[in-house]
N, C-alpha and C positions, 0 to 999 in steps of 0.2 A: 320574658324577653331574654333572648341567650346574647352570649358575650358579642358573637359577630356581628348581629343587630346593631349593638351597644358601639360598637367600633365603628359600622360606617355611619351610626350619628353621628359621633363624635368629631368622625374626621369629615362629613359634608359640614357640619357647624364653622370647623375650622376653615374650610375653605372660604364657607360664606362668612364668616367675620374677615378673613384675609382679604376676601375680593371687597367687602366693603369697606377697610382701612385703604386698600388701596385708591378704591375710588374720593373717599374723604380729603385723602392726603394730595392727591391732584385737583382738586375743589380746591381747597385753601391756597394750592402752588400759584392755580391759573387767579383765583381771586387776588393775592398778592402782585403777581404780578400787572393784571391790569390796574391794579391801586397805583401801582409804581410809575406804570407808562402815566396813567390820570396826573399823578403830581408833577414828574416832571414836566409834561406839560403843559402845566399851569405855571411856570417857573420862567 
């Protein structure tokens, strides 16, 4: 496996962890948020 191989594993892995923190981190935004809209409404 020569370096340049090695490099765009690297950097598609990155991507793909990046796009999937991205997507986690809007999971938990939009989950908090409807928790939020949930209790005030019960309020």
């Amino acid at each position: 496996m020569g370096k340049e191989e090695i490099k765009k594993l690297v950097e598609s892995s990155k991507n793909a962890v990046s796009q999937d923190h991205d997507n986690f981190t809007r999971s938990i935004r939009d989950d908090m948020s409807s928790f939020k809209k949930k209790a005030l409404d019960r309020i």
